[in-house]
N, CA, C and O atoms as CSV, one atom per row, in Angstrom:
chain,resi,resn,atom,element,x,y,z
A,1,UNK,N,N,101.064,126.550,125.099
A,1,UNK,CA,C,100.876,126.187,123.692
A,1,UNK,C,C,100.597,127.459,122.893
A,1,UNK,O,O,99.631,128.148,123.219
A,2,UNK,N,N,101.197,127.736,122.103
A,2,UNK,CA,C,100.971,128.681,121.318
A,2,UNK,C,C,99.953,128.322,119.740
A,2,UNK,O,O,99.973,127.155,119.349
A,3,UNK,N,N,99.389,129.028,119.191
A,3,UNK,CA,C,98.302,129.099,118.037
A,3,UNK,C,C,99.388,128.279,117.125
A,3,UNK,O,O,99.285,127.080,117.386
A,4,UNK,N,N,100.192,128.483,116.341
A,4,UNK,CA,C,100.731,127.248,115.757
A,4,UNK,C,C,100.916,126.185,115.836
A,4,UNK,O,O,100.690,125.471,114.859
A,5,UNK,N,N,101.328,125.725,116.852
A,5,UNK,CA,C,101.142,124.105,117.321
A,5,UNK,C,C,99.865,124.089,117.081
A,5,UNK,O,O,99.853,123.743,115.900
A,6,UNK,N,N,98.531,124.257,117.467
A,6,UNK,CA,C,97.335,124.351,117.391
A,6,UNK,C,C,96.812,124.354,116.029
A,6,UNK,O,O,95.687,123.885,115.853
A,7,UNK,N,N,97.494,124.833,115.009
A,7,UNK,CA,C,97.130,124.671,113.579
A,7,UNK,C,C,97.757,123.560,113.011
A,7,UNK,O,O,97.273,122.873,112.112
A,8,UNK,N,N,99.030,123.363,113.642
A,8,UNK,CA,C,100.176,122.063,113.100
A,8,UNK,C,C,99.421,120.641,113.238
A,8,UNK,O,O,99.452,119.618,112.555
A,9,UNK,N,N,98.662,121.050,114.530
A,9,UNK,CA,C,98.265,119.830,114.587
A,9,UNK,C,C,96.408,119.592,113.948
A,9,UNK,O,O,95.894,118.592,113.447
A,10,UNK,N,N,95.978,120.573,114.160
A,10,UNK,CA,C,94.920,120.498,113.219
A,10,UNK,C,C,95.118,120.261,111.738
A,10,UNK,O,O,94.419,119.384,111.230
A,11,UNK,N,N,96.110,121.025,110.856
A,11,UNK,CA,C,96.492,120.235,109.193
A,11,UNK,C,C,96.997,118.615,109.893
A,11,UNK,O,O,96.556,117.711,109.183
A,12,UNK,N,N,97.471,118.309,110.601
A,12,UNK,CA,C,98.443,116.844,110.885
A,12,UNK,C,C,96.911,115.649,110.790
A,12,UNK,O,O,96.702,114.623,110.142
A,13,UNK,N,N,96.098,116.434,111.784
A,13,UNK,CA,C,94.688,115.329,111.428
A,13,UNK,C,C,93.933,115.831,110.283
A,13,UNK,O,O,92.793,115.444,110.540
A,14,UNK,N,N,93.899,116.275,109.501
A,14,UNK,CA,C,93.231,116.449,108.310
A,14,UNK,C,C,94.449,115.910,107.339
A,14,UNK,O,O,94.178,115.420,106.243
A,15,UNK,N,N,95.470,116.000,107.689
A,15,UNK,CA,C,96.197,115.173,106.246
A,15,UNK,C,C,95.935,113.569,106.787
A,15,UNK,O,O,95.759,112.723,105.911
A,16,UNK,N,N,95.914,113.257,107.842
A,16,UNK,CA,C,95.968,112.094,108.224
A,16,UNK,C,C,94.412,111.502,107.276
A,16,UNK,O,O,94.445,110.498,106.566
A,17,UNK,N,N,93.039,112.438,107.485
A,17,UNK,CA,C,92.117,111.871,107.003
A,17,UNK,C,C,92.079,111.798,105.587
A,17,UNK,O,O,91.327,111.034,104.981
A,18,UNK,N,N,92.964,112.665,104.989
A,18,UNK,CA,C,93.010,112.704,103.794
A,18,UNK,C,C,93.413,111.421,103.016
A,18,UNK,O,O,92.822,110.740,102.179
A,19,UNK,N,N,94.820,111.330,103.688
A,19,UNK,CA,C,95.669,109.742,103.767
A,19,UNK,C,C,94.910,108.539,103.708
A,19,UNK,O,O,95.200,107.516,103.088
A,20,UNK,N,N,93.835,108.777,104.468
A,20,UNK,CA,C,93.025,107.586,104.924
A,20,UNK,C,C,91.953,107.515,103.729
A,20,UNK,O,O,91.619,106.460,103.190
A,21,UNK,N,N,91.523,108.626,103.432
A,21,UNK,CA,C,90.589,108.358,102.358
A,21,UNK,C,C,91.207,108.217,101.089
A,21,UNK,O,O,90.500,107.683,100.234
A,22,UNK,N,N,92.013,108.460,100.853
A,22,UNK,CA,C,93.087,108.373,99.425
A,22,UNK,C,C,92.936,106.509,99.413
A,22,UNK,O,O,92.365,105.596,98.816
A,23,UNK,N,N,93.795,106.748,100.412
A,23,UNK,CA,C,94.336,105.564,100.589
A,23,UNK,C,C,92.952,103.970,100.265
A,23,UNK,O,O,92.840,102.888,99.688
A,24,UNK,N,N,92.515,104.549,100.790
A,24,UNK,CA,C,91.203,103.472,100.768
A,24,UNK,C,C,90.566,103.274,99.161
A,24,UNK,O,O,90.248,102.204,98.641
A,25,UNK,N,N,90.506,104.293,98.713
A,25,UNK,CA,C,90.155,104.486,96.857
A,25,UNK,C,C,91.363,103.249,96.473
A,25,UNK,O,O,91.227,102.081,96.109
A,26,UNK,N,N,92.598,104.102,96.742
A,26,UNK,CA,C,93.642,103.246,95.689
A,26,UNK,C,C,93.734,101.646,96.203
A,26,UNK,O,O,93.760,100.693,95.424
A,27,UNK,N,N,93.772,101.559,97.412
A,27,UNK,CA,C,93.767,100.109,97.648
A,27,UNK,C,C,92.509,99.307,97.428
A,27,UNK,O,O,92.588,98.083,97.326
A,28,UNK,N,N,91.509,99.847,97.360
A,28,UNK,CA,C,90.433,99.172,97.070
A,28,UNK,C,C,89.969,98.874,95.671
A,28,UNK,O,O,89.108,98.035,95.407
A,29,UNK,N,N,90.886,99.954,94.400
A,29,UNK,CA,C,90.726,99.405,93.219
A,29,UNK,C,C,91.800,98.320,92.997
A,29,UNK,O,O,91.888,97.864,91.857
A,30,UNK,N,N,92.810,97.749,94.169
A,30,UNK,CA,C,93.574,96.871,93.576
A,30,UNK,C,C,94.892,97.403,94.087
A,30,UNK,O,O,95.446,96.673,94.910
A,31,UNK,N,N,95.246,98.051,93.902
A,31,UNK,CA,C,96.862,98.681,94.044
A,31,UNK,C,C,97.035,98.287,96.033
A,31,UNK,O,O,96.372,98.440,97.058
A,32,UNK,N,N,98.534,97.655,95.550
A,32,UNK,CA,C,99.160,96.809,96.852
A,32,UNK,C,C,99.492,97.830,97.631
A,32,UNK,O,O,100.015,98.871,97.234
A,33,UNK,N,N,99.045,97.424,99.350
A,33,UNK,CA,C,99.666,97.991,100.109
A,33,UNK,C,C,101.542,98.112,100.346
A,33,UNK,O,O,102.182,97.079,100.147
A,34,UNK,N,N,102.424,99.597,100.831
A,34,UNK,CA,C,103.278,98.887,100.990
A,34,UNK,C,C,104.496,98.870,102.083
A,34,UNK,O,O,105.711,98.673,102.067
A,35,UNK,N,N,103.090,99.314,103.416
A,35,UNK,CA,C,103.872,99.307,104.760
A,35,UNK,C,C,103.223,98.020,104.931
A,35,UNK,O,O,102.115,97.737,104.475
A,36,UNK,N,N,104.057,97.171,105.689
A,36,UNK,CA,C,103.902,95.929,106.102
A,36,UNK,C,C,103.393,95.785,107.294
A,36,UNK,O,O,102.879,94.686,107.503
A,37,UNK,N,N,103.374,96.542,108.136
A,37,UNK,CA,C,102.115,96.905,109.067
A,37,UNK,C,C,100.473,96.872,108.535
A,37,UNK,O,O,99.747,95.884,108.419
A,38,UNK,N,N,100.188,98.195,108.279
A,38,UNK,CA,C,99.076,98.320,107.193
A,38,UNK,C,C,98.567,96.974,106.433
A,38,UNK,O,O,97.442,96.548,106.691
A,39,UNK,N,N,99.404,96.307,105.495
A,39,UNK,CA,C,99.314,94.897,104.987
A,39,UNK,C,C,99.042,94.447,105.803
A,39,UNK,O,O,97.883,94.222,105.454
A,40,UNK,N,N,99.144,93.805,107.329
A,40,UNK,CA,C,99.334,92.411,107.324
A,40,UNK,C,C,98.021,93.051,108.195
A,40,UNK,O,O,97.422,92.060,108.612
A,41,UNK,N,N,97.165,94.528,108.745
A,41,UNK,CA,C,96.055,94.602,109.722
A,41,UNK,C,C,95.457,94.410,108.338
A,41,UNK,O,O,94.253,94.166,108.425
A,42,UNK,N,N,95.852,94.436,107.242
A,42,UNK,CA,C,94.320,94.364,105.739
A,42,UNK,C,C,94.061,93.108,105.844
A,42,UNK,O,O,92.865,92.850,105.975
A,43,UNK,N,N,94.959,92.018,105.828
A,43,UNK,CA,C,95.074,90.685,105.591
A,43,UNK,C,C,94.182,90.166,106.955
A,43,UNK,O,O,93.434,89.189,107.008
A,44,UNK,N,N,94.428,90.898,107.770
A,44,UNK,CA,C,94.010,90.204,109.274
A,44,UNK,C,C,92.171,90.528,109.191
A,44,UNK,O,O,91.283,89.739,108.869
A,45,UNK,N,N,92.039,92.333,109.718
A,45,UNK,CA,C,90.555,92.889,109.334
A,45,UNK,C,C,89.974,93.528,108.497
A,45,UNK,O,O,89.181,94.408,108.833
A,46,UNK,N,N,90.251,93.216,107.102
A,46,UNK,CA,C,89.556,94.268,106.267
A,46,UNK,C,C,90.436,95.280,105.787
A,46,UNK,O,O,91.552,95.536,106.237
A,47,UNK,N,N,89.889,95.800,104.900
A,47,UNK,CA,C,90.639,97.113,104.661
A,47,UNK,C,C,89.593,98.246,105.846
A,47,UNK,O,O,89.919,98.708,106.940
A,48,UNK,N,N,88.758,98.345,105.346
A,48,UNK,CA,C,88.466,99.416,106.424
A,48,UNK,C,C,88.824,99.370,107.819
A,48,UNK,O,O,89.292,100.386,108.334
A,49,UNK,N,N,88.648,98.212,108.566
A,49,UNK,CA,C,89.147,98.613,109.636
A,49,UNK,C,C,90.487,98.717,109.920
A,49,UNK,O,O,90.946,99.566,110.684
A,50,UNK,N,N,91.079,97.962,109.387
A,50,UNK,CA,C,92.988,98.134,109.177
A,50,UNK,C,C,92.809,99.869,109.141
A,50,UNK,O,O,92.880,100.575,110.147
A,51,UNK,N,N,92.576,100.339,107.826
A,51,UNK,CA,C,92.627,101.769,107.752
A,51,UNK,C,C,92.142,102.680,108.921
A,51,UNK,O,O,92.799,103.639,109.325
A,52,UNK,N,N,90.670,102.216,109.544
A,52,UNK,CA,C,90.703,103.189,110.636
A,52,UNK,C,C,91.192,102.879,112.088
A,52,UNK,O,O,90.948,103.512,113.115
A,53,UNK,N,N,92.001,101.660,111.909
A,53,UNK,CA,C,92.752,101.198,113.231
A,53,UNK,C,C,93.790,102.031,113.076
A,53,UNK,O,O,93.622,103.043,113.756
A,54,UNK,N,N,95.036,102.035,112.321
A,54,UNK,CA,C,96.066,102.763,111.956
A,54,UNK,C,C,95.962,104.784,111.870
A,54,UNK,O,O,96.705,105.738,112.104
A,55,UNK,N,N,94.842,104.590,111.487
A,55,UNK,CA,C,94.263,106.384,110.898
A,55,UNK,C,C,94.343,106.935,112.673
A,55,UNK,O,O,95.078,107.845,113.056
A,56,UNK,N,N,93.559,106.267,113.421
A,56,UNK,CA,C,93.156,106.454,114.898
A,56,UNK,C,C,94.347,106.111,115.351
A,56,UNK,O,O,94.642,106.949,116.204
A,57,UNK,N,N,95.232,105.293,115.236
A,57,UNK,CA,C,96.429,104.867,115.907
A,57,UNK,C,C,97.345,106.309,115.996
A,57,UNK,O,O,97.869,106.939,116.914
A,58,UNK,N,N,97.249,106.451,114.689
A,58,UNK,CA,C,98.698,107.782,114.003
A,58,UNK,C,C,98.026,109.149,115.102
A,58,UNK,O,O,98.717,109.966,115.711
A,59,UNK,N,N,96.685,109.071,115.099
A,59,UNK,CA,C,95.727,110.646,115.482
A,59,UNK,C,C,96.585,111.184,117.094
A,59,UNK,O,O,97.004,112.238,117.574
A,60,UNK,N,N,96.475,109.224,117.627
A,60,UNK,CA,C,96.591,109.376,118.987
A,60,UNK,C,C,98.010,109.829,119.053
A,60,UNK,O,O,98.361,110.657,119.893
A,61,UNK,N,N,98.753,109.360,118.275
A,61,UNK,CA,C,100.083,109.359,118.226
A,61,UNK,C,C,100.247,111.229,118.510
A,61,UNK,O,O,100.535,111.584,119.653
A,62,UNK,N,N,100.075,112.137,117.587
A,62,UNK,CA,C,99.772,113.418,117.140
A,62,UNK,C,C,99.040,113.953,118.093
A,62,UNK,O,O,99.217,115.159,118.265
A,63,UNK,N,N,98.228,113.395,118.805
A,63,UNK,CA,C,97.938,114.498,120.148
A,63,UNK,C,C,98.632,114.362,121.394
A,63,UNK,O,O,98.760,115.183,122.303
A,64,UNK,N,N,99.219,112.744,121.245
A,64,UNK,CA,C,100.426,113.223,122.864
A,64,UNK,C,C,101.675,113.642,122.218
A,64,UNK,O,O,102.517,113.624,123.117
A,65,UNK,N,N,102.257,114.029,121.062
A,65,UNK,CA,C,102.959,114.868,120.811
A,65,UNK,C,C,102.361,116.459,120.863
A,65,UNK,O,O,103.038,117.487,120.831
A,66,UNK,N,N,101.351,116.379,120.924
A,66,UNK,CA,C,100.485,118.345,120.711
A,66,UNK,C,C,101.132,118.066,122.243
A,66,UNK,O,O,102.134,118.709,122.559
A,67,UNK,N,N,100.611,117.203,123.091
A,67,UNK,CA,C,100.500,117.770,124.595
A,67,UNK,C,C,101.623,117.062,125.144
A,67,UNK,O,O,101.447,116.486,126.217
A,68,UNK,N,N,102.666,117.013,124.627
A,68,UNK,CA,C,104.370,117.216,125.475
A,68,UNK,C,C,104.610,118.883,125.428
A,68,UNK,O,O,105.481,119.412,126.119
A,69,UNK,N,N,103.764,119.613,124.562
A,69,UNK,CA,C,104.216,120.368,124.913
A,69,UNK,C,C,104.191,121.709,125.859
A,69,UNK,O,O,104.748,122.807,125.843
A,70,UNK,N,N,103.205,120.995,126.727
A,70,UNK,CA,C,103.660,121.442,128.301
A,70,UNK,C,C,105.231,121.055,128.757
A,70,UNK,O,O,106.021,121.976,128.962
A,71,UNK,N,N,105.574,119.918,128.879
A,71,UNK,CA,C,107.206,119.858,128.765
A,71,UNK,C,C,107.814,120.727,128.557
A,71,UNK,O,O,108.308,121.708,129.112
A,72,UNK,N,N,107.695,120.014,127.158
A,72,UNK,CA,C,109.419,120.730,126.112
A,72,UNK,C,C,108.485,121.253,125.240
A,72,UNK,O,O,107.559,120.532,124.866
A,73,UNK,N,N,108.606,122.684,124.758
A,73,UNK,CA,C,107.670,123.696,123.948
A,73,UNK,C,C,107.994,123.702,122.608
A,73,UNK,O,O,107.322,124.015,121.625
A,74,UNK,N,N,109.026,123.344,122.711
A,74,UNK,CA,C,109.658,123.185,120.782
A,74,UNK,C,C,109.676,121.872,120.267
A,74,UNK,O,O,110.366,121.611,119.281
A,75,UNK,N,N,108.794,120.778,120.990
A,75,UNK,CA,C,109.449,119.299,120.760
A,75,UNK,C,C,108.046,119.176,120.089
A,75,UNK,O,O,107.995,118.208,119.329
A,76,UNK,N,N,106.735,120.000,120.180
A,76,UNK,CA,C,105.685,119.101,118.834
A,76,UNK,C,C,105.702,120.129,117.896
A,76,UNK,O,O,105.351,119.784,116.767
A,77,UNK,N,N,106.059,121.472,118.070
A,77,UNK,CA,C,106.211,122.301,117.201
A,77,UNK,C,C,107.099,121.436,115.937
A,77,UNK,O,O,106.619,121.015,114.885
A,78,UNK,N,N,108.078,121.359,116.256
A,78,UNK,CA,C,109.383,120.588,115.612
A,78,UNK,C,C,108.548,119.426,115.092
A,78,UNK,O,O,108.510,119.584,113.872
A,79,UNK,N,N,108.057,118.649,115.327
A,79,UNK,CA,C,107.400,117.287,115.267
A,79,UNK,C,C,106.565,117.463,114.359
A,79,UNK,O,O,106.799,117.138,113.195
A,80,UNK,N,N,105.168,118.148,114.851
A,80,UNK,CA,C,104.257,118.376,113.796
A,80,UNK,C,C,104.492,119.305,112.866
A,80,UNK,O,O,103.625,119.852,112.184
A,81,UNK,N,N,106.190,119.590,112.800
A,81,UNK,CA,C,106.192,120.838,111.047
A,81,UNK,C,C,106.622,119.592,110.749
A,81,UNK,O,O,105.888,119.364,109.787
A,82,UNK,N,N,107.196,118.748,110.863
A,82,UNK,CA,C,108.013,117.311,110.004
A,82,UNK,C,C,106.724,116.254,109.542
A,82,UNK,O,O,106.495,115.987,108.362
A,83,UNK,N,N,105.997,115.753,110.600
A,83,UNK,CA,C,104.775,115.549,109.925
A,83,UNK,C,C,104.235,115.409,108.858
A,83,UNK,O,O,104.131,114.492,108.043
A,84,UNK,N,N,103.596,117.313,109.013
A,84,UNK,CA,C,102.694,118.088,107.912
A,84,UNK,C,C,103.631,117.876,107.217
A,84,UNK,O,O,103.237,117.334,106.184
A,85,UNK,N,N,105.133,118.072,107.230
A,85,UNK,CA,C,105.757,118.100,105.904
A,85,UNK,C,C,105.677,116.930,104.919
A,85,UNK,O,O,105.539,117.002,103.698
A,86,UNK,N,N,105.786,115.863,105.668
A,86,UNK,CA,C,105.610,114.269,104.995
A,86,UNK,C,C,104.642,114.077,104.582
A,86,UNK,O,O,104.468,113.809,103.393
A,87,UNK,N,N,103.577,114.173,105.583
A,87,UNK,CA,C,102.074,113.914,104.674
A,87,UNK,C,C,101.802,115.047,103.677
A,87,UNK,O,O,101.423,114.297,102.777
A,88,UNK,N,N,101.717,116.073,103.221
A,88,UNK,CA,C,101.601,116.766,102.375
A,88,UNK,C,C,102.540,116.518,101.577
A,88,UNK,O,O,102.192,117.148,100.578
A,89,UNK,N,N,103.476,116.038,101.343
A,89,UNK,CA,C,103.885,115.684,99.953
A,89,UNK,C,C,103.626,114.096,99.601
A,89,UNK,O,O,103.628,113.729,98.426
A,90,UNK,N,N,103.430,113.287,100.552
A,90,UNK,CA,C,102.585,112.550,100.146
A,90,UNK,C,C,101.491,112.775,99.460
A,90,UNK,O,O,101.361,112.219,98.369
A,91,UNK,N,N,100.628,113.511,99.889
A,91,UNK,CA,C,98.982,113.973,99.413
A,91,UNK,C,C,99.240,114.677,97.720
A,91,UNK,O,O,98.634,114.429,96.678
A,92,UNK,N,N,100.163,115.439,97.938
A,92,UNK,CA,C,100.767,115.980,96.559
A,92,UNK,C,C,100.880,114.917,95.428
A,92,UNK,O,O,100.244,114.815,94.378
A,93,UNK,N,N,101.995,114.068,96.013
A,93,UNK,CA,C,102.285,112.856,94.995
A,93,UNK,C,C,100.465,111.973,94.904
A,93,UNK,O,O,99.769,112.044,93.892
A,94,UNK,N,N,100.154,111.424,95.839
A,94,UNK,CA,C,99.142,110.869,95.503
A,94,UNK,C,C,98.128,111.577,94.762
A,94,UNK,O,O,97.511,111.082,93.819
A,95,UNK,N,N,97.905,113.208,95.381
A,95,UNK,CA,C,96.955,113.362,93.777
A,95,UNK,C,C,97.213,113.446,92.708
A,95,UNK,O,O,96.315,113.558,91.874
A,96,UNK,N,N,98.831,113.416,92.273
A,96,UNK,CA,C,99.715,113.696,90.950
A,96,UNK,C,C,99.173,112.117,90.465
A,96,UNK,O,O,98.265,111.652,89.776
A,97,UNK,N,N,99.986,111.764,91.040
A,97,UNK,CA,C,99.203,110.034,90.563
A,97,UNK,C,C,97.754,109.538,90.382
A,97,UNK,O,O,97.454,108.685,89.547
A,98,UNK,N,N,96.883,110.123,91.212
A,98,UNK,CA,C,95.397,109.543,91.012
A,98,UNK,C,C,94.822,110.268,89.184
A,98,UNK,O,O,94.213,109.755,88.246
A,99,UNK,N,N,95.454,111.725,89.437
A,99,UNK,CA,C,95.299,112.499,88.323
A,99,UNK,C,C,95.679,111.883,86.835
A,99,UNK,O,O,94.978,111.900,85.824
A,100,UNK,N,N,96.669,111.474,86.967
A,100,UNK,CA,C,97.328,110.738,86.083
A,100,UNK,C,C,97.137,109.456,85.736
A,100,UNK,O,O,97.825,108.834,84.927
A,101,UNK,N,N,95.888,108.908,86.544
A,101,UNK,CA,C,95.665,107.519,86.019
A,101,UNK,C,C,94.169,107.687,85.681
A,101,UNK,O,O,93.546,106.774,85.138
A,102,UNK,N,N,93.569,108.928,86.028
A,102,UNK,CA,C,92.245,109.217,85.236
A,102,UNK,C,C,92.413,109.596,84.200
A,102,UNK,O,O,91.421,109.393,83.501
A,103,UNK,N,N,93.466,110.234,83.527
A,103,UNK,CA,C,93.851,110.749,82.380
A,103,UNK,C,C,94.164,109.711,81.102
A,103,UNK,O,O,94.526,110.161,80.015
């Protein structure tokens, strides 16, 4: 494993918590979930635990991709830059939007 994977995946769980705490503000003032997964664990336990069932679900997901790569050495590298890439522009858009509705 080289020090990048090691950072890829350290931003991958901090955007994830980020996600999770965003996420919990906007759905909790009202605004609809709109993965249908997510929905139907809110409908089932709560929002919080839906959120930290899924948050913990994704984490686990993100560390047996860190550790394939004993395997194949380019397969979480590759993985967790696509990731970070998604959730950070998620996080982008969502603070563009949170910003914009305090305004």
């Amino acid at each position: 494993m080289n020090v990048t994977t090691k950072r890829l995946l350290i931003l991958n769980l901090f955007l994830q918590a980020f996600d999770g705490t965003v996420s919990y503000f906007f759905l909790s003032s009202g605004v609809l979930e709109l993965n249908p997964f997510v929905g139907a664990a809110i409908e089932a336990w709560g929002l919080v635990w839906a959120l930290v069932y899924w948050k913990v679900f994704v984490c686990g997901l993100l560390l047996i991709l860190y550790s394939l790569g004993y395997f194949r050495s380019t397969l979480p590298l590759r993985s967790l830059t696509f990731t970070a890439i998604v959730y950070a522009s998620l996080a982008v858009y969502l603070v563009c939007h949170l910003l914009q509705s305090v305004s």
